[in-house]
N, CA and C atoms as an extended XYZ file, in Angstrom:
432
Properties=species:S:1:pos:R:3:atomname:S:1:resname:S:1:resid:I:1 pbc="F F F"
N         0.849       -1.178        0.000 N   UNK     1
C         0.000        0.000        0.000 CA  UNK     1
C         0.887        1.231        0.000 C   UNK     1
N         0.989        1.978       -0.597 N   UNK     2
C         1.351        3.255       -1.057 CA  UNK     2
C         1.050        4.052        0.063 C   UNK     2
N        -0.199        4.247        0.144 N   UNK     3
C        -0.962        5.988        1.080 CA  UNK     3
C        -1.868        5.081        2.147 C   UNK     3
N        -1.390        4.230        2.755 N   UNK     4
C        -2.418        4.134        4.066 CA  UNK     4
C        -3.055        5.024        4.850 C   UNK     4
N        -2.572        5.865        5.020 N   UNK     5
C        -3.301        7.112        5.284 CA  UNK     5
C        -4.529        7.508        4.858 C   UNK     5
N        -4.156        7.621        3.434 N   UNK     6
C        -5.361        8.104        2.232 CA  UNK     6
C        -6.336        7.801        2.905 C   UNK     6
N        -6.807        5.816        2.409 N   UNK     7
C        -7.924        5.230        3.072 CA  UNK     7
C        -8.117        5.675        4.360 C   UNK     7
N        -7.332        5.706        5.381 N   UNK     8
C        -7.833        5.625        6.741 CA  UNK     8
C        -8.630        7.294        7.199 C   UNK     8
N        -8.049        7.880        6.086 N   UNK     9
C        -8.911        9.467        6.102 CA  UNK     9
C       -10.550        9.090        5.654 C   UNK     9
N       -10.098        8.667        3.976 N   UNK    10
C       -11.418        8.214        3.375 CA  UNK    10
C       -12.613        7.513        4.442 C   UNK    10
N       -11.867        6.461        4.705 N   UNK    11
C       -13.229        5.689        5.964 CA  UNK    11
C       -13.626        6.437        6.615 C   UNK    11
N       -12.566        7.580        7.458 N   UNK    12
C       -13.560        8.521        8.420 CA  UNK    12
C       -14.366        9.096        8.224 C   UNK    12
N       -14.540        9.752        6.698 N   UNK    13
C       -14.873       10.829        6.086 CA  UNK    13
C       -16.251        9.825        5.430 C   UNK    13
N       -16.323        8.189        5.211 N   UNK    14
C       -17.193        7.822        5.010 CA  UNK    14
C       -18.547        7.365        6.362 C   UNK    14
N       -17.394        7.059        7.456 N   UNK    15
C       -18.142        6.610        8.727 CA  UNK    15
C       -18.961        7.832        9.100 C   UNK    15
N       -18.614        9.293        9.339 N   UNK    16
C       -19.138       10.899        9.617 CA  UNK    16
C       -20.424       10.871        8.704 C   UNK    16
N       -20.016       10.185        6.806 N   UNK    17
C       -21.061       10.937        6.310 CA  UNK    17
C       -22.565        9.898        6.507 C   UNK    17
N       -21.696        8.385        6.714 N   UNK    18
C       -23.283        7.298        7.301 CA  UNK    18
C       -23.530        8.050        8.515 C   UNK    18
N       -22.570        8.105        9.302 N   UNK    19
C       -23.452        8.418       11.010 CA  UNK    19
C       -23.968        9.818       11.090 C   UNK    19
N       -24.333       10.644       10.181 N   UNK    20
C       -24.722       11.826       10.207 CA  UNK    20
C       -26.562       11.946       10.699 C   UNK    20
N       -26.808       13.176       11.074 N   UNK    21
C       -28.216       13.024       11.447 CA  UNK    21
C       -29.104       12.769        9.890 C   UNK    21
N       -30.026       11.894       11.359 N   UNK    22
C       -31.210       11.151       10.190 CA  UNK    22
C       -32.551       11.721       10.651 C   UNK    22
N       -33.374       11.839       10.050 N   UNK    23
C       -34.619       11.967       10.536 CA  UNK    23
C       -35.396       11.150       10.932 C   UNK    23
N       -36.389       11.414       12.064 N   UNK    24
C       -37.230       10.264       12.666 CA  UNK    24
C       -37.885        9.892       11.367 C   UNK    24
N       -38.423        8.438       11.639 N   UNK    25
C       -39.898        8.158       10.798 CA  UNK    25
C       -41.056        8.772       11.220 C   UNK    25
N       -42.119        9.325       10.089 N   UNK    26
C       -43.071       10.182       10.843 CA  UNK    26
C       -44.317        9.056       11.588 C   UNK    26
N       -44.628        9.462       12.797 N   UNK    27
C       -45.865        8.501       14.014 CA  UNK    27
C       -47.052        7.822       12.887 C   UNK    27
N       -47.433        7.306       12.930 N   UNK    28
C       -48.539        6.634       11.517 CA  UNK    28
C       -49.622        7.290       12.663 C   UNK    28
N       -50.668        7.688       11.337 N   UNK    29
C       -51.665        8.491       11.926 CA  UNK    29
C       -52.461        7.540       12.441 C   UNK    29
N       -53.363        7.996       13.533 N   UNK    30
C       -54.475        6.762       13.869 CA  UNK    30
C       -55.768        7.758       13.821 C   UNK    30
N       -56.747        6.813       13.226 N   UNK    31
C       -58.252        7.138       13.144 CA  UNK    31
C       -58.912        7.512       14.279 C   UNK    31
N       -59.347        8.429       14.520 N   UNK    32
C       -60.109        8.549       16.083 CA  UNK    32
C       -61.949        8.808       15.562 C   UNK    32
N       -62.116        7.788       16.341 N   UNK    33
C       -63.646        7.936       16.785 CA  UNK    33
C       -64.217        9.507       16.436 C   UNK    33
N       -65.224        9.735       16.192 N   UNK    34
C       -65.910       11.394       16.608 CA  UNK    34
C       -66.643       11.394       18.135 C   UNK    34
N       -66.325       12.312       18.718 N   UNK    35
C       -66.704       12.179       19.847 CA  UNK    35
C       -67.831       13.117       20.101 C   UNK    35
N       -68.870       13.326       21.042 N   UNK    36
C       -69.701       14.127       21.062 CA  UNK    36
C       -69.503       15.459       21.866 C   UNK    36
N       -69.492       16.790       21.609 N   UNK    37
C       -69.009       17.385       22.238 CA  UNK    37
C       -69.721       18.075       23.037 C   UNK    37
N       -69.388       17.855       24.422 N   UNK    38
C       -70.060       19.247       25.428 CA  UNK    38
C       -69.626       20.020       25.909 C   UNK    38
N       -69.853       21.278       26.366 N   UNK    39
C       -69.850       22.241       26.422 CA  UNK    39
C       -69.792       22.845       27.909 C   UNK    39
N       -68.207       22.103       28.635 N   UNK    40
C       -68.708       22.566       29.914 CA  UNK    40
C       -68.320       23.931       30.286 C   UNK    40
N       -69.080       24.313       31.651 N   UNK    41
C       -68.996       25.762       31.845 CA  UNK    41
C       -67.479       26.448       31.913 C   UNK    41
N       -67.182       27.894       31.353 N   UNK    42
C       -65.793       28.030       31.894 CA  UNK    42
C       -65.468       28.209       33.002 C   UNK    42
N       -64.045       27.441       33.045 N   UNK    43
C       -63.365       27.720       34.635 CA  UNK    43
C       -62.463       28.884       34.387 C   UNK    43
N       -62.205       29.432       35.615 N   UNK    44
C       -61.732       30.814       35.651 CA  UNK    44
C       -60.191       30.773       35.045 C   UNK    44
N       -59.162       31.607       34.196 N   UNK    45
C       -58.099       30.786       33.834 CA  UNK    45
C       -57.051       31.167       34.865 C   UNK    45
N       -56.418       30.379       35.169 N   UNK    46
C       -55.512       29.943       36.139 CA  UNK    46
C       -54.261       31.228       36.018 C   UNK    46
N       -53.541       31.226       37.159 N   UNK    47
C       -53.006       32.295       37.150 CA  UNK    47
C       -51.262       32.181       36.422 C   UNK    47
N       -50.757       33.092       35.533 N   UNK    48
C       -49.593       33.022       34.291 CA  UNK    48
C       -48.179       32.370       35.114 C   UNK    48
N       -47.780       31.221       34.319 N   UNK    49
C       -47.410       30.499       34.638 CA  UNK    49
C       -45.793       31.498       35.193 C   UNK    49
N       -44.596       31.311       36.317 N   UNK    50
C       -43.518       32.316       35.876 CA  UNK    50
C       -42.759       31.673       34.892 C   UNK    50
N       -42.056       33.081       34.504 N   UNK    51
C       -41.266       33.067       33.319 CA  UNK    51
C       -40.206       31.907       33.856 C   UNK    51
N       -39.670       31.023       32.967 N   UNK    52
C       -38.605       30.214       33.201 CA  UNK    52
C       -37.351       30.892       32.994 C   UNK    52
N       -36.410       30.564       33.799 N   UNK    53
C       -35.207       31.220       33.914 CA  UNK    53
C       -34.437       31.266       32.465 C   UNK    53
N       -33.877       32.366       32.525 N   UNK    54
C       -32.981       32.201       31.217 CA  UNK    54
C       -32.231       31.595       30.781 C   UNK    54
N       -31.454       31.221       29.898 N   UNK    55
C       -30.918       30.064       29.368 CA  UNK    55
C       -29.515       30.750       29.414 C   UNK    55
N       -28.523       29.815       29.967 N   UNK    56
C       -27.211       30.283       30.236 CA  UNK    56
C       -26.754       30.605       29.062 C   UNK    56
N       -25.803       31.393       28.772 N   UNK    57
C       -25.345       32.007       27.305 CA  UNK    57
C       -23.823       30.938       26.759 C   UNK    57
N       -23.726       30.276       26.097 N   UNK    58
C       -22.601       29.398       25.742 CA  UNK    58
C       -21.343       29.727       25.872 C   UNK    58
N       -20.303       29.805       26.046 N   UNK    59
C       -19.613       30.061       26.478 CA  UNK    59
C       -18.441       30.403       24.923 C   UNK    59
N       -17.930       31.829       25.317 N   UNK    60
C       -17.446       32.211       23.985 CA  UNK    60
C       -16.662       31.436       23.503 C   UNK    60
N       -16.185       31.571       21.926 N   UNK    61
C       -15.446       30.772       21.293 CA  UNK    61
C       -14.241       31.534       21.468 C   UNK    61
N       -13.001       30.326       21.715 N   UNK    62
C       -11.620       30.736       22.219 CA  UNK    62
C       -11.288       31.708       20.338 C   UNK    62
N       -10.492       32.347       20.405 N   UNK    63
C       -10.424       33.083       19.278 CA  UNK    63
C        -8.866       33.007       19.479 C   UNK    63
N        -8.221       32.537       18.277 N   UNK    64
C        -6.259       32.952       18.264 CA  UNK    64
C        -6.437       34.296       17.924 C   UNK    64
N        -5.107       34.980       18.983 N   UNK    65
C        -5.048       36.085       18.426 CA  UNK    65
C        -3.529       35.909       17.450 C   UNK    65
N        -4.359       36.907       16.077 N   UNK    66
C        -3.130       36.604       15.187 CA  UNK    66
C        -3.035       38.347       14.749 C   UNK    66
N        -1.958       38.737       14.040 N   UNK    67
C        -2.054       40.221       13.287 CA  UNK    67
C        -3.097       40.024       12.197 C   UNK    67
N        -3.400       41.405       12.104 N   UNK    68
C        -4.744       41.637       11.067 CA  UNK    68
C        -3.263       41.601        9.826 C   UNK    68
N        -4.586       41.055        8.949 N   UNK    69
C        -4.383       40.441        7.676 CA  UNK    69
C        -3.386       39.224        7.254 C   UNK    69
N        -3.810       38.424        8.475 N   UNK    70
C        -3.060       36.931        8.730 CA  UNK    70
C        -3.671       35.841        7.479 C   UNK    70
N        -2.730       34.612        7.355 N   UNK    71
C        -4.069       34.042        6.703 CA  UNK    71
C        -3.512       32.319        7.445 C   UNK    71
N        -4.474       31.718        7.029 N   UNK    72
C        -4.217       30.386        7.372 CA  UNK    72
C        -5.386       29.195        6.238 C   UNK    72
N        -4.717       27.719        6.538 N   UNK    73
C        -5.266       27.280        5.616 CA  UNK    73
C        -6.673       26.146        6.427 C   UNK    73
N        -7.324       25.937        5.713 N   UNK    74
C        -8.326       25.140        6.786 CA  UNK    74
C        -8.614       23.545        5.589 C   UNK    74
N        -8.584       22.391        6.427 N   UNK    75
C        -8.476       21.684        5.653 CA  UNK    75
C        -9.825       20.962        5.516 C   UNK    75
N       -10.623       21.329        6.605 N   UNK    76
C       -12.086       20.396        7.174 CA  UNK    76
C       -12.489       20.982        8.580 C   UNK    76
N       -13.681       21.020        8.438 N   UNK    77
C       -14.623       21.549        9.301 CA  UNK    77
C       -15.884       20.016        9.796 C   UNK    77
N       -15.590       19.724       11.062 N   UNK    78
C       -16.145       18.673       11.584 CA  UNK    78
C       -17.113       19.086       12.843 C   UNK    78
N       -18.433       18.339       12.522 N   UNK    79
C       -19.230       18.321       13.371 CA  UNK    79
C       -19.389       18.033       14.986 C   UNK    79
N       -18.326       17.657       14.974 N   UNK    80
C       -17.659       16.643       16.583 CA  UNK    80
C       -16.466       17.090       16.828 C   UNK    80
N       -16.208       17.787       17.828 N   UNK    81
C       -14.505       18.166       18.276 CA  UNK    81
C       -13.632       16.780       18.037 C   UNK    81
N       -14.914       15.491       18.337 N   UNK    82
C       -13.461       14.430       18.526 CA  UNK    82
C       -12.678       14.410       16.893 C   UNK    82
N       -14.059       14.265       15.923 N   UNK    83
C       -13.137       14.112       14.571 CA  UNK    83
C       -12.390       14.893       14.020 C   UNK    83
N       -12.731       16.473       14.633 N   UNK    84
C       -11.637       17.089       14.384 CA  UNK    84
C       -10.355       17.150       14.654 C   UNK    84
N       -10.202       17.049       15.994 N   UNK    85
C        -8.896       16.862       16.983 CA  UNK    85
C        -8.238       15.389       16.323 C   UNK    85
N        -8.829       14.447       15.638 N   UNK    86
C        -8.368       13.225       15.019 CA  UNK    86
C        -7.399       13.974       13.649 C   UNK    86
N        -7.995       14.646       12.605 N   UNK    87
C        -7.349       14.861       11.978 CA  UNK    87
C        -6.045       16.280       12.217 C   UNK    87
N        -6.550       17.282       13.151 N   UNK    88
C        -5.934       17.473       13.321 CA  UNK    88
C        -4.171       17.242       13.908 C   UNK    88
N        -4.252       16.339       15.035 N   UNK    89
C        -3.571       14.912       15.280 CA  UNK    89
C        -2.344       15.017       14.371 C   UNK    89
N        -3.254       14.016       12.972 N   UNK    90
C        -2.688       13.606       11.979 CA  UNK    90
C        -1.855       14.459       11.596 C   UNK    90
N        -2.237       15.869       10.872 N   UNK    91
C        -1.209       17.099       10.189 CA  UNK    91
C        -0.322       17.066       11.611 C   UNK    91
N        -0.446       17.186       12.741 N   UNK    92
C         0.463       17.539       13.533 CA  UNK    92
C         1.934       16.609       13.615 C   UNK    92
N         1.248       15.478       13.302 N   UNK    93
C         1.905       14.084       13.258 CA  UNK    93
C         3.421       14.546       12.073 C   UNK    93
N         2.347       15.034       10.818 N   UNK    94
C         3.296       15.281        9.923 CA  UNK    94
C         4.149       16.656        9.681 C   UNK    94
N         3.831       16.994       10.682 N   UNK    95
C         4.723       18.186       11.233 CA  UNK    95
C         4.503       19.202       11.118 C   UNK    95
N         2.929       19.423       10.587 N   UNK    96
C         2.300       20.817       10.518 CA  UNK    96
C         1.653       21.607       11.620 C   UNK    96
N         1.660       22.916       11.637 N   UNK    97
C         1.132       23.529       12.930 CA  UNK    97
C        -0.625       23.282       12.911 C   UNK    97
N        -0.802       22.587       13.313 N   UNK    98
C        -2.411       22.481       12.863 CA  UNK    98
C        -3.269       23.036       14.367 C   UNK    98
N        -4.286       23.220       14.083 N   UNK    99
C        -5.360       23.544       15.450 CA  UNK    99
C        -6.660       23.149       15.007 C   UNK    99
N        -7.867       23.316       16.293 N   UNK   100
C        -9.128       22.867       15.882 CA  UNK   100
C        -9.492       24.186       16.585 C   UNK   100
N       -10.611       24.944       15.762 N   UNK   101
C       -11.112       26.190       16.099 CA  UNK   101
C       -12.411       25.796       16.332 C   UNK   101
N       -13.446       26.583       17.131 N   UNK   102
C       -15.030       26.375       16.903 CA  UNK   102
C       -15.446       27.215       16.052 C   UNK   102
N       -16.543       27.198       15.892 N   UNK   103
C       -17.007       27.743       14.792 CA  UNK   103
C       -18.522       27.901       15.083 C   UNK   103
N       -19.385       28.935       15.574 N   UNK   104
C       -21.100       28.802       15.942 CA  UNK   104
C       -21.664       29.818       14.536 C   UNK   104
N       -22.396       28.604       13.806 N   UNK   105
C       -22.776       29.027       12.635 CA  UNK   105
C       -24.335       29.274       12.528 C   UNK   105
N       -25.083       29.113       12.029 N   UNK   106
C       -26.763       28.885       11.991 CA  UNK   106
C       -26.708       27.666       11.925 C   UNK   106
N       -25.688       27.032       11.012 N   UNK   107
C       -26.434       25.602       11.222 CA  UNK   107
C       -25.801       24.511       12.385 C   UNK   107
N       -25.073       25.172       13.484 N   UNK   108
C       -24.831       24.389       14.719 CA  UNK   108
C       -23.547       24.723       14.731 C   UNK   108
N       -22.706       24.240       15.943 N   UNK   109
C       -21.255       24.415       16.014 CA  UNK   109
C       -20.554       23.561       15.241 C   UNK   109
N       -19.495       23.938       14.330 N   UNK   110
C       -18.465       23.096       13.959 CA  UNK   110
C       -17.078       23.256       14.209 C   UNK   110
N       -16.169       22.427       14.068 N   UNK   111
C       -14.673       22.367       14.751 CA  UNK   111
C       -14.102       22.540       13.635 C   UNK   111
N       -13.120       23.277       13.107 N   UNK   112
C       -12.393       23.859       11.849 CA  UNK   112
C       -11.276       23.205       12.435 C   UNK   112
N       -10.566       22.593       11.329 N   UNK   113
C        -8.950       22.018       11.450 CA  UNK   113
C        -8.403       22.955       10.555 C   UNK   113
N        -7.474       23.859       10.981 N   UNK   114
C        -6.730       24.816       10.379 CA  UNK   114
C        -5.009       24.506       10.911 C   UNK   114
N        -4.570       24.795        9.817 N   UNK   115
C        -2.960       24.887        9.450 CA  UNK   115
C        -2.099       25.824        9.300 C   UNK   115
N        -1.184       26.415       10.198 N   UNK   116
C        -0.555       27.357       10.003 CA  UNK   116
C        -1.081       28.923        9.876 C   UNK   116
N        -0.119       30.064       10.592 N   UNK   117
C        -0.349       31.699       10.098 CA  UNK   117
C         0.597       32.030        9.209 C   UNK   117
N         0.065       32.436        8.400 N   UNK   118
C         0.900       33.683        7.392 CA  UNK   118
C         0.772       34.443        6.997 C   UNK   118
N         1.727       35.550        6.972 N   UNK   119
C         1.345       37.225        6.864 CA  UNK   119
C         1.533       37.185        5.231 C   UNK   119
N         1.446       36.178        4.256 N   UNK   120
C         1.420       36.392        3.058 CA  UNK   120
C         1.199       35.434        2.414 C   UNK   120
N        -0.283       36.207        1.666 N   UNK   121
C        -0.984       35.181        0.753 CA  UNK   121
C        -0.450       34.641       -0.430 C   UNK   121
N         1.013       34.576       -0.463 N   UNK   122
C         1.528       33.963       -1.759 CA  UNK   122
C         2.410       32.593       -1.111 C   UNK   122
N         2.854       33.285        0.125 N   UNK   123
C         3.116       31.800        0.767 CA  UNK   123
C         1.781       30.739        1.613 C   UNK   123
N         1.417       31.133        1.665 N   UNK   124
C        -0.085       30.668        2.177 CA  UNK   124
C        -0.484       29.651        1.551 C   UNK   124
N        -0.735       30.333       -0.041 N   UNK   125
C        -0.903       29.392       -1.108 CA  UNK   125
C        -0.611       28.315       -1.306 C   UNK   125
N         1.202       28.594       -1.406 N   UNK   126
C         2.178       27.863       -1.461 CA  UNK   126
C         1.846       26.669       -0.665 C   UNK   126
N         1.885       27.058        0.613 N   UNK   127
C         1.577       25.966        1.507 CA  UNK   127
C         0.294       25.051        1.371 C   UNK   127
N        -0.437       25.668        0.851 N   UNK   128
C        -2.167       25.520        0.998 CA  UNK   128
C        -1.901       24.369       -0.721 C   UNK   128
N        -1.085       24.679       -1.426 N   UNK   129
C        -1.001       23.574       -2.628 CA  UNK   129
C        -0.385       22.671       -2.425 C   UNK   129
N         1.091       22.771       -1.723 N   UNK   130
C         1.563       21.573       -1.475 CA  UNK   130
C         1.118       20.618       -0.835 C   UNK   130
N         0.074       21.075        0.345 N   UNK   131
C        -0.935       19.942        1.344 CA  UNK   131
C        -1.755       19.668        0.258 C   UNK   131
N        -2.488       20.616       -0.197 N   UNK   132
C        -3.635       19.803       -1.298 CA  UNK   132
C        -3.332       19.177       -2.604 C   UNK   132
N        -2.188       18.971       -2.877 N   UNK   133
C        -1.107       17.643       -3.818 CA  UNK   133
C        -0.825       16.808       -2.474 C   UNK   133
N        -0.057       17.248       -1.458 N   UNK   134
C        -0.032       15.641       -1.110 CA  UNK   134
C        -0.618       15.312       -0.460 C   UNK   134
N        -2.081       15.220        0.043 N   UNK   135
C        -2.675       14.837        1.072 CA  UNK   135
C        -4.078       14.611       -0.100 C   UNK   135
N        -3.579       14.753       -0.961 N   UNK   136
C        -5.010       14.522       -1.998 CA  UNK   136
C        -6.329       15.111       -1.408 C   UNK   136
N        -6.087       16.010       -0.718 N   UNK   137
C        -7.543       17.263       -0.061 CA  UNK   137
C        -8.366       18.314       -0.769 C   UNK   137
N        -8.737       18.797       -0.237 N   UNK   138
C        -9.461       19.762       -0.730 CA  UNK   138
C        -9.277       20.621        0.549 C   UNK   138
N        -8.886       22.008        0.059 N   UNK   139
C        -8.360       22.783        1.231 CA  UNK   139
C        -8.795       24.261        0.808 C   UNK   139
N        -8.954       25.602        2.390 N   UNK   140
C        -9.832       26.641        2.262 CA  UNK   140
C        -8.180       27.512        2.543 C   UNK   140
N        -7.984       28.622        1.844 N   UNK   141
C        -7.128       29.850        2.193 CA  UNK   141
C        -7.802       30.750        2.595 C   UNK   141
N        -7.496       31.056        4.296 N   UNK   142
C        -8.889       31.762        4.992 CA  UNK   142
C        -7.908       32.859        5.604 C   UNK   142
N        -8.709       34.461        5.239 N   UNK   143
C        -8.312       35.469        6.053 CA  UNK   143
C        -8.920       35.451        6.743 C   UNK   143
N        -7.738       35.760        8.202 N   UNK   144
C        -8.329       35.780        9.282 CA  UNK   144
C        -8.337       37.579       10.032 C   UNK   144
């Protein structure tokens, strides 16, 4: 085997996209009887329920501080800190500065695996092509 790696990315990336949310099956309707209706007297309405306490506010997202007009490369954005921190791992393994960022979007939190700062988008690139030739990826050049 050449790229063991490759596969062992691929499977994850296949196991995430089976175990992803599914929707319930919808309840099967059931027939109800007609019932006869009466009409009892009103009761007085009960007094307003209290307000339920507020909902604790999430706790901010850690933010790197980098210089304005930094850039970095992002290789995958995962639904689960664990799968992120997995691949992240990996780039670290291979000697890249990698991190897992959060991310609170509309459509839920996700964990960004990002690679490296650079104050220049021509090395950025640079970097951002050589991972996406050898890691056979698909990769984001993100100002930060």
């Amino acid at each position: 085997m050449k790229h063991p790696w490759l596969i062992v990315c691929l499977a994850v990336l296949l196991v995430s996209i089976a175990c992803g949310k599914k929707e319930p099956a919808p309840a099967p309707v059931q027939k109800q009887e007609p019932v006869a209706q009466v009409q009892p007297e009103p009761e007085p309405a009960p007094p307003p329920a209290p307000a339920p306490p507020p909902e604790p506010k999430p706790e901010p997202v850690k933010k790197v501080s980098l210089p304005p007009g930094t850039y970095t490369i992002q290789v995958a954005a995962w639904e689960t800190y664990e799968d992120a921190q997995k691949l992240a791992a990996f780039y670290q393994r291979k000697g890249y500065d990698s991190r897992v960022e959060e991310a609170d979007l509309s459509s839920g939190r996700w964990y960004r695996v990002r690679i490296g700062k650079y104050d220049n988008p021509a090395k950025a690139k640079e970097a951002a092509d050589l991972i996406a030739e050898t890691y056979k990826s698909d990769i984001w050049l993100v100002r930060l």
